[in-house]
Legacy VTK file of the C-alpha trace (Angstrom):
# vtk DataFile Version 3.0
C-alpha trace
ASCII
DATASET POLYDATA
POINTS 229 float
-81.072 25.948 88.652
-84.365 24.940 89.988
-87.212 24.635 87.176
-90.835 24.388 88.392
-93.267 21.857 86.681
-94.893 24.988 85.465
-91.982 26.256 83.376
-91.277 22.107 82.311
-94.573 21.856 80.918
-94.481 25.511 79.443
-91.311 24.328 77.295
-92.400 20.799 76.308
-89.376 19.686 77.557
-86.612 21.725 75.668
-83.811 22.560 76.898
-82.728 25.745 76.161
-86.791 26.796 76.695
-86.019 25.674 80.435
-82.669 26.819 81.569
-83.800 30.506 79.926
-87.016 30.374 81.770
-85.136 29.417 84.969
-82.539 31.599 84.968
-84.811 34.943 83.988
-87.696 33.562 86.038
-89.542 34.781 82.353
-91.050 31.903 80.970
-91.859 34.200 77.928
-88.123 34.427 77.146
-87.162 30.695 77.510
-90.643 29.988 75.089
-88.929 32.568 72.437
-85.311 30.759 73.146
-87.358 27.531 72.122
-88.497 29.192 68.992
-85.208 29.857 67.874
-83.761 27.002 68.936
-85.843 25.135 66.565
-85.530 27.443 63.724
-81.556 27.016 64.202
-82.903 23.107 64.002
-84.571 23.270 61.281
-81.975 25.631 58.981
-79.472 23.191 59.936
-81.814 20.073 58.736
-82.258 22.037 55.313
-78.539 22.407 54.701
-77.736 18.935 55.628
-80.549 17.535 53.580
-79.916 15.929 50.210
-82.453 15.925 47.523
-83.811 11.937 46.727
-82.152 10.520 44.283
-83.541 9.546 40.845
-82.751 7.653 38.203
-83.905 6.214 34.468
-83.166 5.649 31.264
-82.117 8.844 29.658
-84.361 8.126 26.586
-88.085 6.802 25.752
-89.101 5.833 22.246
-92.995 5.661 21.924
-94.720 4.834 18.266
-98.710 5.088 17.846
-100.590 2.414 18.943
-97.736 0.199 20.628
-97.645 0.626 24.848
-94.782 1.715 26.284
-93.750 0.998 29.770
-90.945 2.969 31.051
-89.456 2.743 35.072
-87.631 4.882 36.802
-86.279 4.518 40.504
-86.115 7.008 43.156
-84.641 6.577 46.551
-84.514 9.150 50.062
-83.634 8.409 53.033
-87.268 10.947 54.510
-90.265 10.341 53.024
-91.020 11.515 49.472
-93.078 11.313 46.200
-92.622 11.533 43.016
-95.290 12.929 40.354
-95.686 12.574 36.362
-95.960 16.398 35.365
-95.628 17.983 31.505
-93.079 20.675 30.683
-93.166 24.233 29.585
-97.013 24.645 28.775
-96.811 20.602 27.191
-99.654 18.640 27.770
-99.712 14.340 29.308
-100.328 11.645 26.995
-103.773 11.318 26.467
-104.352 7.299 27.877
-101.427 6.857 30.314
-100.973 4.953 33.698
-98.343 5.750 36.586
-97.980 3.716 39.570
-95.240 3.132 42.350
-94.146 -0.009 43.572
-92.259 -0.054 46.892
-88.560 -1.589 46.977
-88.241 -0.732 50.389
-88.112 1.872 53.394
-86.510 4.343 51.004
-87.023 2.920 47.604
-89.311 2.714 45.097
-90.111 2.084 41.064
-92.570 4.182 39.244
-93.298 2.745 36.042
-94.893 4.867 33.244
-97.714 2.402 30.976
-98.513 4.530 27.827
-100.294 3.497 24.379
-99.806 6.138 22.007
-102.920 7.492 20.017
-103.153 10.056 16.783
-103.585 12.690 18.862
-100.706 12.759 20.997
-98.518 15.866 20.287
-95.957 18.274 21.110
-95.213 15.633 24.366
-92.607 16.118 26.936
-92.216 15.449 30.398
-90.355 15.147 33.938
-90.560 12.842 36.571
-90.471 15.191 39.813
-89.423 13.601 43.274
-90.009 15.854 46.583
-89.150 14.739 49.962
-90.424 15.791 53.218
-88.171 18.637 53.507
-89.215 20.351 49.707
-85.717 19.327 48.394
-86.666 18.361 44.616
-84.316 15.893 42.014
-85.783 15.785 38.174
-85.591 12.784 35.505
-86.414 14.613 32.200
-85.785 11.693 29.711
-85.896 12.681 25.724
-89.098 11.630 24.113
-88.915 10.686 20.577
-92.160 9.698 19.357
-93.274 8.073 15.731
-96.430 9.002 14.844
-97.073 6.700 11.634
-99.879 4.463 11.116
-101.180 1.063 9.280
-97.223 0.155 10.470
-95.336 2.234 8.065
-91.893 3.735 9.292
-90.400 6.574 10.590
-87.537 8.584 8.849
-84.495 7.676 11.016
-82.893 10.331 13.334
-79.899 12.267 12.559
-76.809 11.762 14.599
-77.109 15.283 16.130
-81.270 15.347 16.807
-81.763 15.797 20.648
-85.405 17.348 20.663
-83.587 21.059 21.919
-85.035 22.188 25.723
-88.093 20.704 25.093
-86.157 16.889 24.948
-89.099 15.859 22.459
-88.745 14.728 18.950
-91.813 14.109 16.448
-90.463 12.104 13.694
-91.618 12.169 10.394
-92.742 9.031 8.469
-92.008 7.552 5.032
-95.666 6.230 3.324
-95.324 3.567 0.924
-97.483 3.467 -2.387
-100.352 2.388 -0.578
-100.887 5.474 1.980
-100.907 8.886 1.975
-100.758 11.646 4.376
-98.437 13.207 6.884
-98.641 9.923 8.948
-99.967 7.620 6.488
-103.176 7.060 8.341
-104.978 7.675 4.463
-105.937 5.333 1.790
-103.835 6.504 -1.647
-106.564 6.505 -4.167
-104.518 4.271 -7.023
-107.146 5.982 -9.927
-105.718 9.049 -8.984
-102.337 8.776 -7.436
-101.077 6.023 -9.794
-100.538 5.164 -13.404
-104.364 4.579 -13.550
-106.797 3.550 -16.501
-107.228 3.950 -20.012
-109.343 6.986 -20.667
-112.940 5.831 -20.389
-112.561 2.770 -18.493
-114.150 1.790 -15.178
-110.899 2.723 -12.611
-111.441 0.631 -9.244
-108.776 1.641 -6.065
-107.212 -1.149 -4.759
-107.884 -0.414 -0.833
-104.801 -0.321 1.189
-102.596 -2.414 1.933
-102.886 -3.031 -1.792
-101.899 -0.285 -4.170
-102.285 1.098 -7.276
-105.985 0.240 -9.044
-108.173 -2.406 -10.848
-109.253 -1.658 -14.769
-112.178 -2.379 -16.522
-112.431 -3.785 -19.959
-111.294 -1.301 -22.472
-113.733 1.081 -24.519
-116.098 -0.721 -27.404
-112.936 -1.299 -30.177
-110.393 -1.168 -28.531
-108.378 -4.442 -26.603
-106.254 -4.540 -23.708
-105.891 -4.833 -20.055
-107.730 -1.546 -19.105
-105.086 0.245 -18.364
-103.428 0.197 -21.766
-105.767 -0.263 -24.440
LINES 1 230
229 0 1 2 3 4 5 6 7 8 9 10 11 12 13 14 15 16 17 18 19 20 21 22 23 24 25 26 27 28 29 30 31 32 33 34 35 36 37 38 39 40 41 42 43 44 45 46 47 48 49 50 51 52 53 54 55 56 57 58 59 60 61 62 63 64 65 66 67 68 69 70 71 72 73 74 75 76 77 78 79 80 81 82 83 84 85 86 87 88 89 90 91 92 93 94 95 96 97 98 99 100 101 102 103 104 105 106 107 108 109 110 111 112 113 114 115 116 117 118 119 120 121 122 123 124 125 126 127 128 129 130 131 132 133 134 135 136 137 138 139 140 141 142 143 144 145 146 147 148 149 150 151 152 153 154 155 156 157 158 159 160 161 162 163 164 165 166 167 168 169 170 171 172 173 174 175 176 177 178 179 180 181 182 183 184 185 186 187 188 189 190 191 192 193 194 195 196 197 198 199 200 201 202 203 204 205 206 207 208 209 210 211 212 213 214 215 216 217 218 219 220 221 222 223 224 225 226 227 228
């Protein structure tokens, strides 16, 4: 078949555009052979594709106020990014860093840099990667996060505790005498909270760390330590 420049630079160049175009003499045919050409292209692109590949540790441990950095590697052969997103109406950490640092071509670390304040609740998240072609792979690691402040522990987690969908476990903390509250973050008041002092004498807390509470002399009469009189 003889194609005219007009019908080559009609069809770019394809092929099938061409020979259609040629062999009708209708360059509006070959142009809708090109179309569907490509869109037999491109469907066969999307079922060969394969998603990028992801990877991390399966599980992050965060307590207030100490930073947490946590990596996870994702690799494609396209292009592709990956993004730091919350789950199922969750919310981010409130002071967080991501960044990416590229281990080649198709390769790269994104590393998580978190410090844990009071307010950070109810957390869970995914690490999303996309590549050029929309295929998506998810790292949804379980969160378990300990909450308690001034240093005081957590109450360990049972051997069957995996945070449920959500992957996110709040732990609940064990004060000692000194602090109070649901994460210790209060000052016990000793006059009240403890054994206390003698009725009548001065009572003095002890602020935390320290416990319990400082007596005064006893009442006019009587002698003792304050606290027993």
């Amino acid at each position: 078949l003889k194609i005219s420049d007009e019908v080559r630079g009609a069809c770019g160049g394809n092929t099938a555009c061409m020979f259609d175009a040629a062999a009708t003499n209708n360059t509006a045919l070959g142009l809708n052979s090109m179309r569907t050409s490509q869109m037999l292209d491109e469907e066969r692109s999307l079922a060969t594709n394969i998603p990028p590949a992801i990877s991390g540790e399966s599980r992050l441990n965060a307590s207030l106020g100490r930073l947490v950095v946590y990596s996870i590697v994702a690799e494609d052969a396209d292009a592709f990014n990956v993004t730091f997103v919350p789950v199922n109406g969750t919310r981010l950490p409130k002071d967080y860093n991501f960044t990416e640092t590229m281990n080649g071509f198709n390769s790269s670390t994104y590393t998580l840099s978190w410090m844990p304040v009071a307010g950070d609740v109810d957390l869970s998240f995914q690490f999303v990667a996309t590549d050029s072609k929309n295929a998506i792979s998810i790292h949804h690691p379980l969160v378990t996060y300990c909450p308690c402040a001034n240093g005081q522990p957590c109450v360990p987690l049972g051997p069957d505790e995996d945070g449920g969908e959500s992957l996110f476990i709040r732990q609940s903390c064990t004060c000692d005498i000194a602090y109070s509250g649901e994460i210790c973050d209060t000052d016990r008041d000793g006059c009240i909270s403890g054994a206390g002092c003698y009725a009548g004498t001065n009572c003095t807390d002890n602020p935390a760390p320290a416990s319990g509470a400082t007596c005064g002399p006893c009442p006019r009469g009587l002698t003792g330590d304050g606290e027993m009189c």
